[in-house]
MIDOFI-526966 format. One record per residue (C-alpha): residue number from 0; x, y, z. Coordinates in Angstrom, 1 decimal. Layout:
BEGIN
+------+--------+--------+--------+
: zase :     c1 :     c2 :     c3 :
+------+--------+--------+--------+
:  NUM :      X :      Y :      Z :
...
+------+--------+--------+--------+
END
This chain:
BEGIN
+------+--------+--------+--------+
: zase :     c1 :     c2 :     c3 :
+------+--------+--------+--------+
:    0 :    0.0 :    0.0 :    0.0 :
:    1 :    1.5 :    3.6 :   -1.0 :
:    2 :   -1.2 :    5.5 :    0.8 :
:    3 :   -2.8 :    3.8 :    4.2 :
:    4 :   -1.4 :    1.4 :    6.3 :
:    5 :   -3.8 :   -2.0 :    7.2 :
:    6 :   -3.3 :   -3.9 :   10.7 :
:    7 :   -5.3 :   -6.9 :   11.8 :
:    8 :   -6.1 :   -7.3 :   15.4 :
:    9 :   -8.6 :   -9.6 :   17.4 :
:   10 :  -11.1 :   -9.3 :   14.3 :
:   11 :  -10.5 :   -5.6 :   13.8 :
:   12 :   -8.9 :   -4.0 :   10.4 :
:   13 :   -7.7 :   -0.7 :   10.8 :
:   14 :   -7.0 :    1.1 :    7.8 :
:   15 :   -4.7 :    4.1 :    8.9 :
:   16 :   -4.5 :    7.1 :    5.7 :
:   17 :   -1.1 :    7.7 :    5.3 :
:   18 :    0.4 :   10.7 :    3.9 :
:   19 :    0.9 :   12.6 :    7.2 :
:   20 :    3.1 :   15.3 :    4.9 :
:   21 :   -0.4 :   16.2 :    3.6 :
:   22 :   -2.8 :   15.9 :    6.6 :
:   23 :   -3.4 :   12.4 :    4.7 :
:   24 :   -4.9 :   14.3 :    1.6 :
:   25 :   -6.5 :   11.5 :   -0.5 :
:   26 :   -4.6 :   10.9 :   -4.1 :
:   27 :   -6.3 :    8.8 :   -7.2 :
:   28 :   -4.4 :    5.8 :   -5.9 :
:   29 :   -6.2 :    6.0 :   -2.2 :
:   30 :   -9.3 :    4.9 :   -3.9 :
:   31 :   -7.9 :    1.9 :   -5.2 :
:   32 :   -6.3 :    1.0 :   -2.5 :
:   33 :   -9.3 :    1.5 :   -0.2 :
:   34 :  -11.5 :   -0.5 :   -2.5 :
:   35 :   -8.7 :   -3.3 :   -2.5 :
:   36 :   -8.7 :   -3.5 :    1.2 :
:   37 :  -12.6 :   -3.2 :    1.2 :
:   38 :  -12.8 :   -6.5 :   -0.8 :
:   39 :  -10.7 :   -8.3 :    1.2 :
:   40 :  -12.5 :   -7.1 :    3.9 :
:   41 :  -15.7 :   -8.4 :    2.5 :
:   42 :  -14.3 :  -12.1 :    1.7 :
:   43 :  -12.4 :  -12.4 :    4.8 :
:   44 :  -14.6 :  -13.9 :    7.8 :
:   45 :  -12.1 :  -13.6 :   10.4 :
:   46 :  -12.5 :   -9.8 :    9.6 :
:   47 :  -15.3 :   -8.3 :   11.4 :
:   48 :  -14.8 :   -4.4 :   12.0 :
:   49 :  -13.3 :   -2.2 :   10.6 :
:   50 :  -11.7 :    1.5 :   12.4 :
:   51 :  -11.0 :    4.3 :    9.5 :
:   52 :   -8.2 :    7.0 :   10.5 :
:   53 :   -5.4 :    9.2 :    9.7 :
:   54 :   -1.5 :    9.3 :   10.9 :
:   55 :   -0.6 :   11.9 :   12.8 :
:   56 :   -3.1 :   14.0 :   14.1 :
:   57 :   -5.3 :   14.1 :   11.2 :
:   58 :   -8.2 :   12.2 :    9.7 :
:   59 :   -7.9 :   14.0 :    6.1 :
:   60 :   -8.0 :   17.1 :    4.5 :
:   61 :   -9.4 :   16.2 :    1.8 :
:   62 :   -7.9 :   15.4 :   -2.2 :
:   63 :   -4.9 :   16.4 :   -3.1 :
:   64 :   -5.6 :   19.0 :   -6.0 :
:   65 :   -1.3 :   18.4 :   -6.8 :
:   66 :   -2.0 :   14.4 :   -7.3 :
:   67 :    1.2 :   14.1 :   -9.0 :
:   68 :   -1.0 :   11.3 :  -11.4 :
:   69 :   -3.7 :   13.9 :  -12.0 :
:   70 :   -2.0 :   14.8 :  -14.7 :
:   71 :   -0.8 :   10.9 :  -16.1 :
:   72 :   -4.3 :   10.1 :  -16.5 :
:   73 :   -5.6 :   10.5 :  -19.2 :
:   74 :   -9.2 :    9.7 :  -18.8 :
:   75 :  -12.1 :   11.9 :  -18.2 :
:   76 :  -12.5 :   13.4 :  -14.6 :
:   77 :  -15.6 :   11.8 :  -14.4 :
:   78 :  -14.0 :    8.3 :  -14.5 :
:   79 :  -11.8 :    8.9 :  -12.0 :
:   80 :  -14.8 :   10.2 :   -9.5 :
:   81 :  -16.4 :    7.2 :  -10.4 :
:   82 :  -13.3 :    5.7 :   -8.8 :
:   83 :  -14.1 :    7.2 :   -5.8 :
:   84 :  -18.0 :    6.4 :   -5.5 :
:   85 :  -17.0 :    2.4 :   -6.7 :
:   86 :  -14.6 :    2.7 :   -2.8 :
:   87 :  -17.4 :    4.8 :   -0.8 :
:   88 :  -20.1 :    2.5 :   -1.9 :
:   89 :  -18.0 :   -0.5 :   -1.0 :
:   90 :  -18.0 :    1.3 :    2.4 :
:   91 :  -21.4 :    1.6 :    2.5 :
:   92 :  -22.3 :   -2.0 :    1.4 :
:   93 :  -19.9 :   -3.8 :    3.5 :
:   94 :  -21.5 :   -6.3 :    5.6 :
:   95 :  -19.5 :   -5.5 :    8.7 :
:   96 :  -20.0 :   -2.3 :   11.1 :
:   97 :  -17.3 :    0.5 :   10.1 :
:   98 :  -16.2 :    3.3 :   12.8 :
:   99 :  -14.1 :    6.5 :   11.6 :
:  100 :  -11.9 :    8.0 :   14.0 :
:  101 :  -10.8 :   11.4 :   13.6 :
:  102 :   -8.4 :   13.6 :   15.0 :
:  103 :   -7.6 :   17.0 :   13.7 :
:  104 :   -9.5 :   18.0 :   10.1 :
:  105 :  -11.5 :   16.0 :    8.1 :
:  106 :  -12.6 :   18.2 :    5.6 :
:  107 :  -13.7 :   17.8 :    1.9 :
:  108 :  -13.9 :   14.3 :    0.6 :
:  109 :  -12.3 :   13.5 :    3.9 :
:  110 :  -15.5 :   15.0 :    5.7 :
:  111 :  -17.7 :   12.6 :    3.4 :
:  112 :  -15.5 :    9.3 :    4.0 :
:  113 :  -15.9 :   10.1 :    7.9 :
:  114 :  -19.7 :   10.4 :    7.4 :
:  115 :  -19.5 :    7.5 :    5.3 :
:  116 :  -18.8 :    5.3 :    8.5 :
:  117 :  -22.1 :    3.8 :   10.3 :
:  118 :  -20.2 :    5.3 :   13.4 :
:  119 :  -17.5 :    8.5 :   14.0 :
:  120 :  -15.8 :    9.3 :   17.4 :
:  121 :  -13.9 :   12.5 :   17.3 :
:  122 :  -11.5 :   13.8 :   19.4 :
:  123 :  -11.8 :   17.0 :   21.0 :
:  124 :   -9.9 :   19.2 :   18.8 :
:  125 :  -11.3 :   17.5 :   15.5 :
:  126 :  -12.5 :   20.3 :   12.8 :
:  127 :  -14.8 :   19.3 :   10.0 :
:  128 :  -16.1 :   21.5 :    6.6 :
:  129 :  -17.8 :   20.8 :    3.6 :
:  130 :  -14.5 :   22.4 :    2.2 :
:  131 :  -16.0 :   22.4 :   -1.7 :
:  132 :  -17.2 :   25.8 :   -2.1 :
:  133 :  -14.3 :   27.7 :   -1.2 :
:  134 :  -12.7 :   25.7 :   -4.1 :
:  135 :  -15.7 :   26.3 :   -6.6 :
:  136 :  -16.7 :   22.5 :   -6.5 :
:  137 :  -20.1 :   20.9 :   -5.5 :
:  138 :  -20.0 :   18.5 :   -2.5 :
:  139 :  -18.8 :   15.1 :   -3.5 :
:  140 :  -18.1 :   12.0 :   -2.1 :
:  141 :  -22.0 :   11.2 :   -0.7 :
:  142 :  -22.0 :   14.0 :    1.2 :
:  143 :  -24.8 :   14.8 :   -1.0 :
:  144 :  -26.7 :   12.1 :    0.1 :
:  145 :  -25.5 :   11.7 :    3.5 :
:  146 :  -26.0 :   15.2 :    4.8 :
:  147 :  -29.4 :   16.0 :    5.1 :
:  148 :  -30.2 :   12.3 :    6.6 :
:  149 :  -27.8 :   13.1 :    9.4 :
:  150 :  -29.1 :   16.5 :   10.0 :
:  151 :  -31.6 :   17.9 :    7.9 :
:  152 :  -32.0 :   19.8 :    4.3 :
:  153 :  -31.7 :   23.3 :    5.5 :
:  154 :  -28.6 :   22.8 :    7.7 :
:  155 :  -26.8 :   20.1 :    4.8 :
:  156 :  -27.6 :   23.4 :    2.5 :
:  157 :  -25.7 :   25.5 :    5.1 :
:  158 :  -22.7 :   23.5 :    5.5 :
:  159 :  -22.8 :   22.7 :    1.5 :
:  160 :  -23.6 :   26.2 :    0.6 :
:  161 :  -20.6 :   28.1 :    3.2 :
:  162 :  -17.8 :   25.2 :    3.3 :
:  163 :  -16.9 :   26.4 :    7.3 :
:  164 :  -14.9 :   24.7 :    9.3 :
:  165 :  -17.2 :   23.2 :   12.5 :
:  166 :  -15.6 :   22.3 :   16.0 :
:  167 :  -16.3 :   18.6 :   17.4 :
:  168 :  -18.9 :   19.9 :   19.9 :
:  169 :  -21.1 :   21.6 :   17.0 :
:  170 :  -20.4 :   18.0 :   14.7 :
:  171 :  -21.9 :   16.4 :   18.2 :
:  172 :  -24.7 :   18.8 :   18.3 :
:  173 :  -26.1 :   18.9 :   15.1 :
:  174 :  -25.8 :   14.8 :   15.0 :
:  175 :  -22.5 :   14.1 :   12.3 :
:  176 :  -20.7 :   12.3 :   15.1 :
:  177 :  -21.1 :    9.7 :   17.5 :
:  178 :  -18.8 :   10.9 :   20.3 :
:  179 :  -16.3 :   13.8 :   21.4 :
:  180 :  -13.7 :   12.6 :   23.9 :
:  181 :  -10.6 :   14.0 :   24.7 :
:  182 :   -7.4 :   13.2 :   22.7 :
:  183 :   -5.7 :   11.8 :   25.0 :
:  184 :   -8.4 :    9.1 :   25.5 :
:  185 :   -9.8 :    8.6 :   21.4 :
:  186 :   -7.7 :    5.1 :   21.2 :
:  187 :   -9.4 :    4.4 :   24.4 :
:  188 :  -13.0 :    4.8 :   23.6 :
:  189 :  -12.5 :    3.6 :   19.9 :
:  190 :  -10.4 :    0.5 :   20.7 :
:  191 :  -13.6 :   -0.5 :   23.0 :
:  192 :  -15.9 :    0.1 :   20.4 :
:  193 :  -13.9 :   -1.2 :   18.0 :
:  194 :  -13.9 :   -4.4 :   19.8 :
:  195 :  -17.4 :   -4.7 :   20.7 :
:  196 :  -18.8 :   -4.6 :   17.7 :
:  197 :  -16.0 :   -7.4 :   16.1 :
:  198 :  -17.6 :   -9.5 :   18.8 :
:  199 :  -21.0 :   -9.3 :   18.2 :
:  200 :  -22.9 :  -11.0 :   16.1 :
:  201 :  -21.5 :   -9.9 :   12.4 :
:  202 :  -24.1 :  -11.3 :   10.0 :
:  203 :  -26.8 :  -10.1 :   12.3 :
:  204 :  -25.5 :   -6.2 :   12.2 :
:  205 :  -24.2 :   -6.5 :    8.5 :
:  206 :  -27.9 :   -7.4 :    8.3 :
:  207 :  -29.6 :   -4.9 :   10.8 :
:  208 :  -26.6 :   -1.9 :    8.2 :
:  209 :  -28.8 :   -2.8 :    5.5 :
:  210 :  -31.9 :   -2.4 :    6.5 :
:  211 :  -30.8 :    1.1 :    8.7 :
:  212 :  -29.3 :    2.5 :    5.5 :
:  213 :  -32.3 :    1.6 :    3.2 :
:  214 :  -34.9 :    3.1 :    5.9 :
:  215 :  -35.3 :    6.5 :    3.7 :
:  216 :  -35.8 :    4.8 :    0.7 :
:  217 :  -38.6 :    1.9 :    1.6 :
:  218 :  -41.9 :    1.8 :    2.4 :
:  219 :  -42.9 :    0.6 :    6.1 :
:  220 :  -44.6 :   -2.7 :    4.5 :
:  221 :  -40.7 :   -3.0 :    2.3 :
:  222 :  -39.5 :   -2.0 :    5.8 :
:  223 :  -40.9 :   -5.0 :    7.7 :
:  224 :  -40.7 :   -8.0 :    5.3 :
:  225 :  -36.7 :   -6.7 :    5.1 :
:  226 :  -36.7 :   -7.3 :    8.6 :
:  227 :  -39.1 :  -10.3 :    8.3 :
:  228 :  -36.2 :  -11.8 :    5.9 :
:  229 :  -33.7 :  -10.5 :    8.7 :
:  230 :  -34.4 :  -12.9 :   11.0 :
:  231 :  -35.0 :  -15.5 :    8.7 :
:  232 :  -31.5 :  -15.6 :    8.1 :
:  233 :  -30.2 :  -14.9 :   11.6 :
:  234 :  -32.2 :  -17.7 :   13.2 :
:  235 :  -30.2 :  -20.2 :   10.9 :
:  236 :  -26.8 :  -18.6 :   12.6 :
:  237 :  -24.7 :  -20.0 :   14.8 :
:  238 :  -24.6 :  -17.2 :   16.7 :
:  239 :  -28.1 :  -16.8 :   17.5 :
:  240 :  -28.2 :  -20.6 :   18.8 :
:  241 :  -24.9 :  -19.1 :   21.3 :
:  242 :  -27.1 :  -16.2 :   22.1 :
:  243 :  -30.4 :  -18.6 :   23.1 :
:  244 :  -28.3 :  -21.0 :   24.6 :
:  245 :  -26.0 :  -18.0 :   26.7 :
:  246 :  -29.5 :  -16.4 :   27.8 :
:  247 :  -30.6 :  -19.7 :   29.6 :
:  248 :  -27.3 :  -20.5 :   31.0 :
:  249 :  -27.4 :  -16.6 :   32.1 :
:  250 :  -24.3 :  -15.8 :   30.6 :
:  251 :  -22.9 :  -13.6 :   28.1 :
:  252 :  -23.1 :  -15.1 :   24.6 :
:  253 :  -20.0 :  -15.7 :   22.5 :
:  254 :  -20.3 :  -14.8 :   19.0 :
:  255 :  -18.1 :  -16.5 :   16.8 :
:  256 :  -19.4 :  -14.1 :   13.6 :
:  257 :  -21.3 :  -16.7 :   12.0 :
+------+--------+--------+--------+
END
């Protein structure tokens, strides 16, 4: 990998951005790469979280507008955004529950891939911005899409529509992020999270991801037979005979993620 770093632990994946030089500005080739690592990801059962974050005090500041191979390629710029949605999509479709951490700025397409987790704990001195404006751009990277679920139309419009830079504490108030804690203690409070949800019960919350995403776009009846299907498929788990069995033995289940 040229631009993030990938460590495996207890059944988590953390994929680290790493190009600390540029507050881990994202590059044509961090698409790829996070789309590789995605995949494997997906196919890997012994995988069953995954923690997004940045080296060195920063989550990212967006793309690099001096991508040294902006200017090698040679195909159309929508191509190379469609790149980018072919990762974020990947994000959003994997079966597993995904958890940014950020520290320092995550503006721009940074801001989006955050937002893109199901979960985001910042630290205390985290910034965010819809950065696009200032550089004459529309919002990209599902923030689109992703904005006014999290907090409503007219205040997506004003982030969109002004580009400023927000403290942690507004992100927590207005409902972009999960959790403020202090620096000193984000590996803390992400390494438990992190750890909880690799041992719970993976194909029930890959399942219960789907059904959460798709809630704006279903009916209540679509709504219900999803969920009617939901169980169908987790009562033939493995883990939901632990969880039955755990409950009468009045003990804590454990899930083996299948």
């Amino acid at each position: 990998m040229e631009t993030m770093l990938v460590d495996r632990a207890d059944g988590v994946v953390t994929i680290t951005l790493n190009r600390p030089a540029k507050k881990n500005a994202a590059i044509g080739r961090t698409w790829l790469e996070l789309r590789e690592t995605l995949q494997e990801v997906n196919d890997n059962p012994a995988d069953r979280a995954v923690v997004i974050t940045g080296a060195e005090g920063n989550f990212c500041s967006g793309a690099d507008l001096t991508d040294p191979g902006r200017g090698a390629d040679q195909r159309p710029m929508i191509a190379s955004m469609r790149d980018i949605s072919d990762s974020l999509m990947r994000l959003h479709r994997l079966p597993k529950p995904t958890l940014a951490k950020v520290d320092g700025v995550a503006v721009g397409i940074g801001m989006s891939l955050a937002l893109g987790c199901d979960l985001v704990i910042a630290s205390d001195r985290a910034r965010f911005a819809e950065i696009f404006p200032k550089r004459g751009l529309t919002v990209d990277g599902g923030s689109g899409w992703l904005l006014p679920r999290l907090i409503g139309i007219q205040k997506a419009k004003e982030l969109a529509f002004f580009g400023d830079i927000i403290s942690a504490p507004e992100a927590l108030a207005l409902g972009l992020v999960n959790r403020v804690v202090p620096v000193d203690e984000l590996d803390k409070v992400v390494d438990e999270w992190a750890a909880r949800l690799a041992s719970g019960p993976t194909v029930a919350l890959g399942l219960t991801k789907v059904m959460i995403n798709d809630a704006f776009n279903v009916t209540l009846d679509q709504a219900l037979e999803g969920e009617a299907r939901g169980q169908h498929i987790t009562f033939t788990t493995q883990d939901t005979v632990e969880a039955m069995r755990a409950f009468v033995e009045k003990r804590e289940p454990n899930f083996k993620g299948c």
